[in-house]
TIPARO-682369 format. One record per atom (N, C-alpha, C, O, CB): residue in three letters; chain; atom name; x negated, y negated, z negated. Coordinates in pm, whole numbers, plus 50000, padded with zeros to 5 digits. Atoms other than C-alpha are relative to their C-alpha. Glycine has a CB too. Example, Ala and Ser with C-alpha at 12.3 -4.5 7.8 and 13.67 -1.06 7.14 Angstrom:
REM TIPARO-682369
R, ALA, A, N, 49911, 50119, 50000;
R, ALA, A, CA, 48770, 50450, 49220;
R, ALA, A, C, 49910, 49880, 50000;
R, ALA, A, O, 49806, 49882, 49934;
R, ALA, A, CB, 50099, 49997, 49875;
R, SER, A, N, 50082, 50119, 50006;
R, SER, A, CA, 48633, 50106, 49286;
R, SER, A, C, 50077, 49891, 49927;
R, SER, A, O, 50026, 49780, 49910;
R, SER, A, CB, 49959, 49954, 50142;
//
This chain:
REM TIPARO-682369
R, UNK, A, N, 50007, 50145, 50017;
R, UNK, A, CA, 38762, 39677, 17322;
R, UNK, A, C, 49904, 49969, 49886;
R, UNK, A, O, 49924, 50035, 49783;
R, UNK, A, CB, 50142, 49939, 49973;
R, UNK, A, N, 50113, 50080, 50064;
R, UNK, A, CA, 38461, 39486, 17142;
R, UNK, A, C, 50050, 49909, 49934;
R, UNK, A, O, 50156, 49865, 49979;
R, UNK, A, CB, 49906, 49943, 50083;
R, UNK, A, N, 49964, 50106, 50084;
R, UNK, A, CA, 38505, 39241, 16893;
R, UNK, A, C, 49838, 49929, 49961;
R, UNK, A, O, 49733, 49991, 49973;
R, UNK, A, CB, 50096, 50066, 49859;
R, UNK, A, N, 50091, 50090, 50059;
R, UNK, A, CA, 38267, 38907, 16735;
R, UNK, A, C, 50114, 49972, 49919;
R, UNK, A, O, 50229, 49957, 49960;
R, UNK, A, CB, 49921, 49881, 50085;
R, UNK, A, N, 49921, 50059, 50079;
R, UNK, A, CA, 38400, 38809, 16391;
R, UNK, A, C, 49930, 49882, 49961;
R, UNK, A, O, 49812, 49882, 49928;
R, UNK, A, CB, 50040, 50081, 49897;
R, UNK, A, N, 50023, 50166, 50029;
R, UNK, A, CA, 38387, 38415, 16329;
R, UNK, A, C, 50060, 49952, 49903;
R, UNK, A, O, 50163, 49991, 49848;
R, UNK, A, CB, 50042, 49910, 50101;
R, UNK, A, N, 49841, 50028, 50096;
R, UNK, A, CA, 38497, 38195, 16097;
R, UNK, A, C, 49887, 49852, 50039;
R, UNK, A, O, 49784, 49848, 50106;
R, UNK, A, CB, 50061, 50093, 49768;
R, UNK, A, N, 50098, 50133, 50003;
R, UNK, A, CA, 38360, 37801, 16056;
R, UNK, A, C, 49965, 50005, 49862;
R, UNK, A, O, 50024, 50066, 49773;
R, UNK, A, CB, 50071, 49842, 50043;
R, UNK, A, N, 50060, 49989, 50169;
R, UNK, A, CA, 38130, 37724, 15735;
R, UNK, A, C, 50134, 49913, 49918;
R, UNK, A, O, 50119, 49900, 49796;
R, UNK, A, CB, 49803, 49892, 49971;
R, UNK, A, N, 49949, 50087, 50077;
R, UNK, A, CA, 38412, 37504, 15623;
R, UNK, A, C, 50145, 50050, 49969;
R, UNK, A, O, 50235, 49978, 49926;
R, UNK, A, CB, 49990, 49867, 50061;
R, UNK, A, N, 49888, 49989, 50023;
R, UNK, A, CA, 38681, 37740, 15604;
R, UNK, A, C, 49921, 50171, 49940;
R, UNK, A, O, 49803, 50203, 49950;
R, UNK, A, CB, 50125, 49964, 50135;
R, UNK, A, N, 50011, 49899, 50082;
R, UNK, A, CA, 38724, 38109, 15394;
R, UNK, A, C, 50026, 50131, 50065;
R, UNK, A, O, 49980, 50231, 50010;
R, UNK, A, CB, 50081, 49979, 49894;
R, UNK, A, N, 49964, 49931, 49913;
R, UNK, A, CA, 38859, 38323, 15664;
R, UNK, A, C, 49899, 50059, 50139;
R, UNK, A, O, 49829, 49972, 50190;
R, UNK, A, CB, 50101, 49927, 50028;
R, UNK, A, N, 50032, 49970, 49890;
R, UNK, A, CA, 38719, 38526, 15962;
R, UNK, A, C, 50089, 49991, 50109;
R, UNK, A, O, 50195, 49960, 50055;
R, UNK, A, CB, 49958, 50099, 49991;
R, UNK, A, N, 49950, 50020, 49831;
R, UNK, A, CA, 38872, 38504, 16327;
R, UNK, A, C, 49942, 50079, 50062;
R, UNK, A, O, 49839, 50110, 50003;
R, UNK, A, CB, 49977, 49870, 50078;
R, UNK, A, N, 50041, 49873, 49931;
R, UNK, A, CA, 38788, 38780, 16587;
R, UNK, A, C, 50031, 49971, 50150;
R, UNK, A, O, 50144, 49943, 50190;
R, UNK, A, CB, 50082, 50136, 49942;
R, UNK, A, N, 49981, 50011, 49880;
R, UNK, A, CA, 38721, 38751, 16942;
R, UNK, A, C, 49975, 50132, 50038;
R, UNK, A, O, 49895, 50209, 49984;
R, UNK, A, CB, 49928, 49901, 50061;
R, UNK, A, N, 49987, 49836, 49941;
R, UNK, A, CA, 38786, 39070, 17141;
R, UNK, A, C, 49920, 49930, 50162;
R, UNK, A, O, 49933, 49824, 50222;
R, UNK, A, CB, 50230, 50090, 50017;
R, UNK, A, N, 50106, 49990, 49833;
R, UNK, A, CA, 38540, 39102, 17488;
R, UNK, A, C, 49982, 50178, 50079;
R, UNK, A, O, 49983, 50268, 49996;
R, UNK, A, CB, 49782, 49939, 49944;
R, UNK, A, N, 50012, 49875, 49954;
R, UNK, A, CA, 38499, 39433, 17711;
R, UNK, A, C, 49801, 50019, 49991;
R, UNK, A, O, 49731, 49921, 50017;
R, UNK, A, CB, 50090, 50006, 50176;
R, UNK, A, N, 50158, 49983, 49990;
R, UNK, A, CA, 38095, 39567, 17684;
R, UNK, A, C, 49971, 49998, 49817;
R, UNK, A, O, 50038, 49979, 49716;
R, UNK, A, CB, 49909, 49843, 50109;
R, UNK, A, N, 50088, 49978, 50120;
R, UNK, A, CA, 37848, 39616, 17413;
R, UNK, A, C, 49964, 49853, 49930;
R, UNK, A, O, 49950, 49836, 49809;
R, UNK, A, CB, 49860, 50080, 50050;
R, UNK, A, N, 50035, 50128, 50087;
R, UNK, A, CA, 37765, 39247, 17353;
R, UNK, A, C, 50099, 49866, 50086;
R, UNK, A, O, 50183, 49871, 50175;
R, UNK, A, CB, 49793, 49967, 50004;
R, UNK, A, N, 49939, 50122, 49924;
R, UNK, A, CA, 37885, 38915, 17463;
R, UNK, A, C, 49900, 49898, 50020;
R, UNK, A, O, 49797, 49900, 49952;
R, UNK, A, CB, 50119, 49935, 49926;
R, UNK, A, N, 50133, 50133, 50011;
R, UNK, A, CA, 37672, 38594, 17556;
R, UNK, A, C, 50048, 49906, 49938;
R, UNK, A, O, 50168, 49892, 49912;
R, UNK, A, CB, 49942, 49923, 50138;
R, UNK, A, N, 49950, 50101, 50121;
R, UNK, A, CA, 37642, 38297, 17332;
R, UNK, A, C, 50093, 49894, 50114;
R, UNK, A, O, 50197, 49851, 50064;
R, UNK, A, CB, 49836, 49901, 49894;
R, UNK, A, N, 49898, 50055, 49881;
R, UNK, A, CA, 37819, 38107, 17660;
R, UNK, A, C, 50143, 50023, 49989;
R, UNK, A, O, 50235, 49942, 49982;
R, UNK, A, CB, 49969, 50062, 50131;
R, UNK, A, N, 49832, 49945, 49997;
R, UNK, A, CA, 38128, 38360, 17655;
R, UNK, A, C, 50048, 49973, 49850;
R, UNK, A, O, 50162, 49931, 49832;
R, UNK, A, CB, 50021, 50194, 50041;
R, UNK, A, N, 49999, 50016, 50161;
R, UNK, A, CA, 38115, 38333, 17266;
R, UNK, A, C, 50073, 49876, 49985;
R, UNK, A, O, 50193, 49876, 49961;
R, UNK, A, CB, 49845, 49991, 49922;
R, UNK, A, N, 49922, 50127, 49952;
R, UNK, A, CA, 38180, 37947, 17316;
R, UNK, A, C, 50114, 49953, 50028;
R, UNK, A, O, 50200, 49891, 49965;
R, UNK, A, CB, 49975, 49973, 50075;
R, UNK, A, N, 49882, 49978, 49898;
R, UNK, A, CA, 38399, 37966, 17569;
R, UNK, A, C, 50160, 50027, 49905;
R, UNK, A, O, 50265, 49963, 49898;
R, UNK, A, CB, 49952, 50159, 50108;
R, UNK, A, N, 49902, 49916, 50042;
R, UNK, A, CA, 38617, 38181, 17381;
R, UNK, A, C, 50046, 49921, 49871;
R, UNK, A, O, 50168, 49903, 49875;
R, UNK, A, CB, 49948, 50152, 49978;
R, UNK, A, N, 49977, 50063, 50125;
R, UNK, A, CA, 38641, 37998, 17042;
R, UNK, A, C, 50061, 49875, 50013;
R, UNK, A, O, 50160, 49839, 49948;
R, UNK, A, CB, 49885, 49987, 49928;
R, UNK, A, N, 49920, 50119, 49955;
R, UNK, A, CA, 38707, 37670, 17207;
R, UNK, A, C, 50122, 50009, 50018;
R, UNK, A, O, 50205, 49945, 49953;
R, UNK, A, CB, 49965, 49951, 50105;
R, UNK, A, N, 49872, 49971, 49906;
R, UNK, A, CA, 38985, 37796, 17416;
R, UNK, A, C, 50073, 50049, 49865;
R, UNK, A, O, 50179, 49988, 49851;
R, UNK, A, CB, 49983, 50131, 50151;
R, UNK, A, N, 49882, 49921, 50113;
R, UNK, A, CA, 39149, 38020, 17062;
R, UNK, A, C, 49987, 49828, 49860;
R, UNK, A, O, 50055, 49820, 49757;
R, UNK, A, CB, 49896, 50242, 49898;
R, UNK, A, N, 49957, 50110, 50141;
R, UNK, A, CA, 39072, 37629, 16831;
R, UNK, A, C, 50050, 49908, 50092;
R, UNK, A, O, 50090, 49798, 50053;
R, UNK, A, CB, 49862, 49924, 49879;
R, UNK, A, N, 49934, 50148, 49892;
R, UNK, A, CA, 39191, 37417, 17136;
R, UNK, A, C, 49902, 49929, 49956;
R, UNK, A, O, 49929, 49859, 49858;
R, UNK, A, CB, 50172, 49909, 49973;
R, UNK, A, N, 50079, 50145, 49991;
R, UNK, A, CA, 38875, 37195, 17154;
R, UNK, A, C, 49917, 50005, 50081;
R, UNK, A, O, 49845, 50098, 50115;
R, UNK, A, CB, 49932, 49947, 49889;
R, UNK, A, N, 50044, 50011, 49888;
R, UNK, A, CA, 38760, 37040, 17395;
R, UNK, A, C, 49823, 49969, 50013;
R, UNK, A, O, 49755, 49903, 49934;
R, UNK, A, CB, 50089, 49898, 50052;
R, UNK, A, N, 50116, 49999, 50044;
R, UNK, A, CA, 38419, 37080, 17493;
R, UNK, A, C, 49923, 49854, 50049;
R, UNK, A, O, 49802, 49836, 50033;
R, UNK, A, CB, 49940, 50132, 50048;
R, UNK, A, N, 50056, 50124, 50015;
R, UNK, A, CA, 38382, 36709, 17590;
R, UNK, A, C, 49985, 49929, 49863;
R, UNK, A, O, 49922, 49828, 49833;
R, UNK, A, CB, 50069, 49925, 50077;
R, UNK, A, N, 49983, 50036, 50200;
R, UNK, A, CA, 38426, 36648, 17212;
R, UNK, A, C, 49884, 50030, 49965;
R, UNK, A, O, 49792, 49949, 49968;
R, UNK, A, CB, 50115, 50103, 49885;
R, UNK, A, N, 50144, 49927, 50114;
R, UNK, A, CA, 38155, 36858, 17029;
R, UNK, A, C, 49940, 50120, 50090;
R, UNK, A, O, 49971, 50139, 50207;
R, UNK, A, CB, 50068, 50092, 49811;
R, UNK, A, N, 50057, 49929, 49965;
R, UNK, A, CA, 37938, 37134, 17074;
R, UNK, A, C, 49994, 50130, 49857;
R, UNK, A, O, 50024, 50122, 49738;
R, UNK, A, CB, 49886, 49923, 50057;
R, UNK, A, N, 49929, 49878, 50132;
R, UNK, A, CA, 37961, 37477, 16869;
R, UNK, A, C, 49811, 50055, 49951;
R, UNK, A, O, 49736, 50127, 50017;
R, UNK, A, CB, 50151, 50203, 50107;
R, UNK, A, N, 50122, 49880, 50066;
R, UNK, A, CA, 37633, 37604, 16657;
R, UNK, A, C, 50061, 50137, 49936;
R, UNK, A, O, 50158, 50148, 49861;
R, UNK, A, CB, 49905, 49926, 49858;
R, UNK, A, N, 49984, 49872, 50001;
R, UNK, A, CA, 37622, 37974, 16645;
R, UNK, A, C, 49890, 50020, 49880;
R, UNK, A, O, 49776, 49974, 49885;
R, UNK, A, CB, 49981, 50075, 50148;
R, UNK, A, N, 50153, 49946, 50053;
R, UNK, A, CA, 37422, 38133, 16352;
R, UNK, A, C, 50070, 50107, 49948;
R, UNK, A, O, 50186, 50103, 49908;
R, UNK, A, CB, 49891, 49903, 49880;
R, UNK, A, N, 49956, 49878, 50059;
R, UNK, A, CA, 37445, 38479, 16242;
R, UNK, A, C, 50044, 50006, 49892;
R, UNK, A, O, 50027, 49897, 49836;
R, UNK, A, CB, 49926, 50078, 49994;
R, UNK, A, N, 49876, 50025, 50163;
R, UNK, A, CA, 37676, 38547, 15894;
R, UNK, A, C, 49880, 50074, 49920;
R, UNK, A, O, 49854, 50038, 49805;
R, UNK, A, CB, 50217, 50119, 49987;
R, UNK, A, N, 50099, 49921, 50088;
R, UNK, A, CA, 37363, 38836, 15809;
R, UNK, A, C, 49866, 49916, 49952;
R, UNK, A, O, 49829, 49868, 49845;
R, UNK, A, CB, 49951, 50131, 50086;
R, UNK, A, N, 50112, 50032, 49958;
R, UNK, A, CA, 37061, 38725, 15937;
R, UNK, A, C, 49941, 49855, 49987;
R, UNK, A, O, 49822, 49828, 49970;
R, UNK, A, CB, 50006, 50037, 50112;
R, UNK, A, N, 50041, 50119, 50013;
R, UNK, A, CA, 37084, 38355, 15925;
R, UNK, A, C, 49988, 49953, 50155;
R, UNK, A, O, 50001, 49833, 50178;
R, UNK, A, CB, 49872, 49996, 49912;
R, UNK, A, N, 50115, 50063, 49957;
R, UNK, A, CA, 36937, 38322, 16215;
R, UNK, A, C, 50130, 49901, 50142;
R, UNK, A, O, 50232, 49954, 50185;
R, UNK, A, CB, 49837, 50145, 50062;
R, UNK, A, N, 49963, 50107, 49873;
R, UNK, A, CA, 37071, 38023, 16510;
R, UNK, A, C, 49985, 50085, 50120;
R, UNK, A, O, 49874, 50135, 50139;
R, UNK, A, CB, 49891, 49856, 50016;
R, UNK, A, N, 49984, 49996, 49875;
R, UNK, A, CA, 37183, 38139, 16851;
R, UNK, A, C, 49975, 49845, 50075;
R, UNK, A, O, 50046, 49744, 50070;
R, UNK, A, CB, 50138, 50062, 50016;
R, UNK, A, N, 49989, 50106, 49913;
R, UNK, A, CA, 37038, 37901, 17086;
R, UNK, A, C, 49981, 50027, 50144;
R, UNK, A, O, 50047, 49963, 50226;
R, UNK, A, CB, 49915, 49907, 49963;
R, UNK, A, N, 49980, 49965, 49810;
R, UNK, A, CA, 36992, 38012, 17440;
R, UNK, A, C, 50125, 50080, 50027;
R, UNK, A, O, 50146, 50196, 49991;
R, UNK, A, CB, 49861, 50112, 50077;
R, UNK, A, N, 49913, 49990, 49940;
R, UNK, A, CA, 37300, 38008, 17610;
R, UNK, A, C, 50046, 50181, 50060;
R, UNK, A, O, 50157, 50234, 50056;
R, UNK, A, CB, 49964, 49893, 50091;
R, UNK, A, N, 49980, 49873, 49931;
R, UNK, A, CA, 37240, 38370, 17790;
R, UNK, A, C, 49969, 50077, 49855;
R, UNK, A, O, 50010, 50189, 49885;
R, UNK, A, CB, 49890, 50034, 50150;
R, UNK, A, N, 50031, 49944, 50117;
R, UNK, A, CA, 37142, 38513, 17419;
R, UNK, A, C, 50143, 50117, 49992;
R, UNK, A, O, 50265, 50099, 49997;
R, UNK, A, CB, 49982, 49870, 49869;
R, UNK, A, N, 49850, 49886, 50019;
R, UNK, A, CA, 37360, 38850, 17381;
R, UNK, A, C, 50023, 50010, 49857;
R, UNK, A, O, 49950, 50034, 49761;
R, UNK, A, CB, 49979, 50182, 50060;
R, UNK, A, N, 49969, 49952, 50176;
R, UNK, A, CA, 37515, 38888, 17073;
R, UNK, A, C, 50119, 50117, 49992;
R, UNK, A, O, 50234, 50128, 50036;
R, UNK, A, CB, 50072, 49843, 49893;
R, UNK, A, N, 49883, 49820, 50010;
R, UNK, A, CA, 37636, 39290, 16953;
R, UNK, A, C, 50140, 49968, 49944;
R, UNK, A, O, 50194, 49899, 49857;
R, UNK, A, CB, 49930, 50150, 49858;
R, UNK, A, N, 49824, 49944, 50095;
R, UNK, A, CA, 37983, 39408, 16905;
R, UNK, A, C, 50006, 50002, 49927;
R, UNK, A, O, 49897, 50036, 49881;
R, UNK, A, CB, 50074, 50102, 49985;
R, UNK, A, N, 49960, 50003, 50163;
R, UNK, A, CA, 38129, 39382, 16563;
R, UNK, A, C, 49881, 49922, 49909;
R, UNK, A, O, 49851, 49953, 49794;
R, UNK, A, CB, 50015, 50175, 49936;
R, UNK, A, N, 50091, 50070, 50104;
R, UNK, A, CA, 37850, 39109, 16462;
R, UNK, A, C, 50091, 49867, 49969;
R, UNK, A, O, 50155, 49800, 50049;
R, UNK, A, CB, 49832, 49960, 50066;
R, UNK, A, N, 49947, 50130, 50058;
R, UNK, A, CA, 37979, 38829, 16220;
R, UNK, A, C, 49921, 49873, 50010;
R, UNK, A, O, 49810, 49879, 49957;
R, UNK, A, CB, 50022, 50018, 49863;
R, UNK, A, N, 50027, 50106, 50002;
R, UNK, A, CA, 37913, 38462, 16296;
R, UNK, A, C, 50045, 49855, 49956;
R, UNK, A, O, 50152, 49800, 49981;
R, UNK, A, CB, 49986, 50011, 50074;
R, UNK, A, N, 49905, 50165, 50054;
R, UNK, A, CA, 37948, 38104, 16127;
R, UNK, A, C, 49988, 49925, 50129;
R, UNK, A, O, 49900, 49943, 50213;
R, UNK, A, CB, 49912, 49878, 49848;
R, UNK, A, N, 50012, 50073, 49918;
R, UNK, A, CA, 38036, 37862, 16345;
R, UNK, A, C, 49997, 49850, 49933;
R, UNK, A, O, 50041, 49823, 49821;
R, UNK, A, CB, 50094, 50035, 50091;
R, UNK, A, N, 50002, 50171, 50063;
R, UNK, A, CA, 37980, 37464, 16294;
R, UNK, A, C, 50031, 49937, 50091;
R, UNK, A, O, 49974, 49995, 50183;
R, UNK, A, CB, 49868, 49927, 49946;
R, UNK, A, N, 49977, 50080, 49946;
R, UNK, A, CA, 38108, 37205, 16500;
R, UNK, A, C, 49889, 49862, 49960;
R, UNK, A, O, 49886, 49794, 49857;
R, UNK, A, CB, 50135, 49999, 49980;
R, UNK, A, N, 50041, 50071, 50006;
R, UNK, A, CA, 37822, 36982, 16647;
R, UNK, A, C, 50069, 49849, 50058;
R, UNK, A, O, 50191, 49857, 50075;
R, UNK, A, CB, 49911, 50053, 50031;
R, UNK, A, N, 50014, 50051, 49886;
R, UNK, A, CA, 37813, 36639, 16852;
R, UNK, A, C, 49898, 50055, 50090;
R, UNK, A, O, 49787, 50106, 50073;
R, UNK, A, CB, 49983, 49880, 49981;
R, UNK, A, N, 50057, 49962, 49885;
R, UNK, A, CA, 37760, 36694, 17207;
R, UNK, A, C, 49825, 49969, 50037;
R, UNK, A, O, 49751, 50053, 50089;
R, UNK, A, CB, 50091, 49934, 50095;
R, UNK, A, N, 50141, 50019, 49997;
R, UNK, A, CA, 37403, 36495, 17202;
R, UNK, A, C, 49909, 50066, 49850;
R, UNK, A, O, 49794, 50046, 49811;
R, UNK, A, CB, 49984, 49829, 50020;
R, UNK, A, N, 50065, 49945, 50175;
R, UNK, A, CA, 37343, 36685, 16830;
R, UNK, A, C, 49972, 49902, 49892;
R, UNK, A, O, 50010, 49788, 49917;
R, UNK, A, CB, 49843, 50073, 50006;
R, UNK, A, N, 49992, 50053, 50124;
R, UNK, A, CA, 37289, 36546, 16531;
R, UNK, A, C, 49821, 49860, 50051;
R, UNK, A, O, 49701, 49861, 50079;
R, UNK, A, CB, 49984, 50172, 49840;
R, UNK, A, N, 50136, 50123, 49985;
R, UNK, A, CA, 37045, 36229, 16583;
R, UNK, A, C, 49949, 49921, 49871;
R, UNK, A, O, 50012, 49846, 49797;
R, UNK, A, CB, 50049, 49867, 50106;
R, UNK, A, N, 50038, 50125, 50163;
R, UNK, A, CA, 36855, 36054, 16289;
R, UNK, A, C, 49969, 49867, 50029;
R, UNK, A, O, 49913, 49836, 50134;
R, UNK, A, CB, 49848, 50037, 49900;
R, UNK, A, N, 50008, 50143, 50020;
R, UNK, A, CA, 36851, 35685, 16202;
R, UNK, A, C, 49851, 49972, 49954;
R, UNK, A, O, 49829, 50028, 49847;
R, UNK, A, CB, 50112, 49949, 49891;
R, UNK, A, N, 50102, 50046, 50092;
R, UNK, A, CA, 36491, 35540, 16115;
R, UNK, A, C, 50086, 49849, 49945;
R, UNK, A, O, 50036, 49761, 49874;
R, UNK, A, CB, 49828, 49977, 50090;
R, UNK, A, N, 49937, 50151, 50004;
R, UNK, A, CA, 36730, 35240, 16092;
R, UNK, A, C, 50067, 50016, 49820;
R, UNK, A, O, 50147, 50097, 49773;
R, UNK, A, CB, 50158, 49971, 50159;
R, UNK, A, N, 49957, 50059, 50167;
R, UNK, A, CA, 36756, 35069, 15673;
R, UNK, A, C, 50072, 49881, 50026;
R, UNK, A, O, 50042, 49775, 50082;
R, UNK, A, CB, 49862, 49955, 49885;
R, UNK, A, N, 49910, 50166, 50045;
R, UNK, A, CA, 37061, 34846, 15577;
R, UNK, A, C, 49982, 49983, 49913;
R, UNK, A, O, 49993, 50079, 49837;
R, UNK, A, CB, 50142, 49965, 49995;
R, UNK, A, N, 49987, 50064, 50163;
R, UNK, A, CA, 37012, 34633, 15270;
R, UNK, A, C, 50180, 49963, 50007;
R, UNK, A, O, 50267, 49932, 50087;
R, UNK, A, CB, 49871, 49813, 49968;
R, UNK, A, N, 49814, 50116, 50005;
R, UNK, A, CA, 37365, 34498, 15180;
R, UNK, A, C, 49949, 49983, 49856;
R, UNK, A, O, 49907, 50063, 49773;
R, UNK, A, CB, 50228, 50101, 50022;
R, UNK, A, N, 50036, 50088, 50065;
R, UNK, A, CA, 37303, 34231, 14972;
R, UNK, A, C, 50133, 49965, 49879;
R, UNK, A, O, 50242, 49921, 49914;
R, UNK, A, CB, 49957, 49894, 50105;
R, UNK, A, N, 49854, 50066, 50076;
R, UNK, A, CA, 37551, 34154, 14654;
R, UNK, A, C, 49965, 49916, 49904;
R, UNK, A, O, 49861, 49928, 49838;
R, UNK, A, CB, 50101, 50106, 49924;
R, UNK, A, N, 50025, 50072, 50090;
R, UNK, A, CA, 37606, 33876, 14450;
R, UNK, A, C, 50026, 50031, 49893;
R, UNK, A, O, 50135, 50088, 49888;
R, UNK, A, CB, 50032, 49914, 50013;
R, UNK, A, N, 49957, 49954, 50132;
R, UNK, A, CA, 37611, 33939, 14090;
R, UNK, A, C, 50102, 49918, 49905;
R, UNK, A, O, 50021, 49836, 49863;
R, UNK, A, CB, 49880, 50017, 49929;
R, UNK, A, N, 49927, 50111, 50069;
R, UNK, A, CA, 37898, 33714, 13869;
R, UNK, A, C, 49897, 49962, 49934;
R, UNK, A, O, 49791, 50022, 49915;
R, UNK, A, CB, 50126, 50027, 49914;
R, UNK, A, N, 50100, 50056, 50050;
R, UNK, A, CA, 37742, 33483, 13704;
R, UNK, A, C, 50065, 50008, 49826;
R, UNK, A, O, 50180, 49982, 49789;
R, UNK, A, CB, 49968, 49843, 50084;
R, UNK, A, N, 49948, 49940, 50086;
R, UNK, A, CA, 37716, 33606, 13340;
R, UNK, A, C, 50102, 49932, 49883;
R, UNK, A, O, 50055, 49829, 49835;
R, UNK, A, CB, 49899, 50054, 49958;
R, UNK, A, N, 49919, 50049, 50097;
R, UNK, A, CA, 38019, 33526, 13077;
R, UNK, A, C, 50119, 49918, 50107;
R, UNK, A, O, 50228, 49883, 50061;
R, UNK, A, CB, 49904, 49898, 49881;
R, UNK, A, N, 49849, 50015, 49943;
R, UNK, A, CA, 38267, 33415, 13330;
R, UNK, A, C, 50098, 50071, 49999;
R, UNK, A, O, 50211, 50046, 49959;
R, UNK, A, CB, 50009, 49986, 50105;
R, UNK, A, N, 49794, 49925, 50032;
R, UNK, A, CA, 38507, 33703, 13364;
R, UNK, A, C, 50056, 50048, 49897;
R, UNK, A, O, 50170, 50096, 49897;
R, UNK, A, CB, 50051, 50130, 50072;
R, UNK, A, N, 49939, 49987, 50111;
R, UNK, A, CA, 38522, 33752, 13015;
R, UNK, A, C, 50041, 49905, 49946;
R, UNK, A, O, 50135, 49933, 49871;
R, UNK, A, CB, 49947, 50051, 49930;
R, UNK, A, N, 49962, 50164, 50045;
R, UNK, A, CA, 38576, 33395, 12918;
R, UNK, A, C, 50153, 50014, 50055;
R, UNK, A, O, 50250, 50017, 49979;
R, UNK, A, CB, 49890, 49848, 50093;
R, UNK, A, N, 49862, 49993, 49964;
R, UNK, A, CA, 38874, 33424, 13166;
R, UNK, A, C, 50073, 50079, 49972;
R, UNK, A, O, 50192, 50051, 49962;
R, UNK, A, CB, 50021, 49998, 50096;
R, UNK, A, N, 49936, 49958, 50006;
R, UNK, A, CA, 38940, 33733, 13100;
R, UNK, A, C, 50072, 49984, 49807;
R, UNK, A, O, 50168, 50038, 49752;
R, UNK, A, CB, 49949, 50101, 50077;
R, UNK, A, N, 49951, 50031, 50214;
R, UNK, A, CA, 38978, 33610, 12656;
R, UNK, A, C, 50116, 49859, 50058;
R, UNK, A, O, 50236, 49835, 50047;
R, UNK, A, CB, 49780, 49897, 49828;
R, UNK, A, N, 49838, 50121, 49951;
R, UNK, A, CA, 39172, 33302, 12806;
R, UNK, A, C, 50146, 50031, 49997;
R, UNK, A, O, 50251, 49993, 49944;
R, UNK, A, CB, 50007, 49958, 50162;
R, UNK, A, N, 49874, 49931, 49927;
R, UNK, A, CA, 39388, 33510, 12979;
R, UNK, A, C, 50063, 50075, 49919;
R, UNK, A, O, 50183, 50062, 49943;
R, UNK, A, CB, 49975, 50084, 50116;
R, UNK, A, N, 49971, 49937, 50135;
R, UNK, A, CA, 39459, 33740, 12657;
R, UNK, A, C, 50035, 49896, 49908;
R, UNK, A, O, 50131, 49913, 49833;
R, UNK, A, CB, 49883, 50079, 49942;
R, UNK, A, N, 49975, 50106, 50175;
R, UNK, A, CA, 39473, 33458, 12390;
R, UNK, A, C, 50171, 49920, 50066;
R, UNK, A, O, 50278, 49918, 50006;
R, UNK, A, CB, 49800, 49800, 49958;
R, UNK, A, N, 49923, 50072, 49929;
R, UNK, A, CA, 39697, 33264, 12629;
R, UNK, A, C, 50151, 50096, 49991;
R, UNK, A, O, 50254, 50046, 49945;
R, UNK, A, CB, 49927, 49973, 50153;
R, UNK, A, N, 49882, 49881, 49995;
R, UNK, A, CA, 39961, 33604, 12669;
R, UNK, A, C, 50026, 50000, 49835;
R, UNK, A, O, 50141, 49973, 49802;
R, UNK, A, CB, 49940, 50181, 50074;
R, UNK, A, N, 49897, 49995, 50132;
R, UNK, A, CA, 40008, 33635, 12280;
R, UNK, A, C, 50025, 49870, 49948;
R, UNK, A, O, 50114, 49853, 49865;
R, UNK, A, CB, 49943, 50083, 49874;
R, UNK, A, N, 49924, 50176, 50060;
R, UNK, A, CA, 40022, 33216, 12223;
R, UNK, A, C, 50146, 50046, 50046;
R, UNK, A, O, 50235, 50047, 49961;
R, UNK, A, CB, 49932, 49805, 50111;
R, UNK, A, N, 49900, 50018, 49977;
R, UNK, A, CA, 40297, 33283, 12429;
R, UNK, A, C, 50142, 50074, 49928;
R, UNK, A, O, 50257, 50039, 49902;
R, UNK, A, CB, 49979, 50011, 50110;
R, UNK, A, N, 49859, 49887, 50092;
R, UNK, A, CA, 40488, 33604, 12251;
R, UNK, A, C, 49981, 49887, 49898;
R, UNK, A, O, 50049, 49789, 49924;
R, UNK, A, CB, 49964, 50220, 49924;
R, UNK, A, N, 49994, 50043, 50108;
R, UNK, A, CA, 40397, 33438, 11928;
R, UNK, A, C, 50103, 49864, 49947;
R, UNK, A, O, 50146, 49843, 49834;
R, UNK, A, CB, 49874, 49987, 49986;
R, UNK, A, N, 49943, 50118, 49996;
R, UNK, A, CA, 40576, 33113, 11987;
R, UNK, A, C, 50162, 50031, 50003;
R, UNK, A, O, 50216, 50118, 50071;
R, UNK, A, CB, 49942, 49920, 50121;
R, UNK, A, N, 49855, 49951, 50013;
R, UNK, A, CA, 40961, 33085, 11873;
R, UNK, A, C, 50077, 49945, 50126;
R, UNK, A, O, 50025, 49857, 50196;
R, UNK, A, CB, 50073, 49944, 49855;
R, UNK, A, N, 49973, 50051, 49912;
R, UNK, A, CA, 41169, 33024, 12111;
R, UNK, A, C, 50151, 49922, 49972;
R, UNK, A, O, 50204, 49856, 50062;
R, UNK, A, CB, 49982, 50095, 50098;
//
């Protein structure tokens, strides 16, 4: 029995898929990880990159050897898309010496009140 050791970049641990043969494809690789994290592959999509080498599995039929370690990442299904799209968000600034005014009011006002006999 063959093994791939996995883990995701966002956790500290490896995970181990067992397969019969010398390698497995990045397909069965998939397959297999989904099915042992329960997720569904209408959800996301899984990037493969080697734990040594660095390097990205991307063709589907790509064999990857027995006893090689891989990170895995959880994509979206259409991948990661960029925005050329800029929001301003606009804020108003207080207008200056109001909330300290209220907030000395609001202080002077709290010890008139201790101070006063009752």
């Amino acid at each position: 029995m063959s093994c791939v050791h996995y883990k995701f970049s966002s956790k500290l641990n490896y995970d181990t898929v067992t397969f019969d043969g010398l390698h497995i494809s990045l397909c069965d690789l998939k397959k297999q990880i989904m099915g042992r994290e329960k997720l569904k592959a209408a959800d996301c999509d899984l990037q493969i990159t080697n734990a040594q080498t660095k390097e990205e599995y991307t063709d589907d039929n790509a064999l990857i050897p027995k006893n090689s370690s891989v990170i895995v990442r959880r994509i979206p299904i259409g991948g990661v898309k960029s925005t050329s799209k800029t929001y301003v968000i606009s804020r108003t600034e207080p207008v200056m010496g109001t909330s300290k005014a209220v907030c000395k009011n609001t202080i002077s006002h709290f010890f008139y009140t201790l101070l006063l006999p009752l």
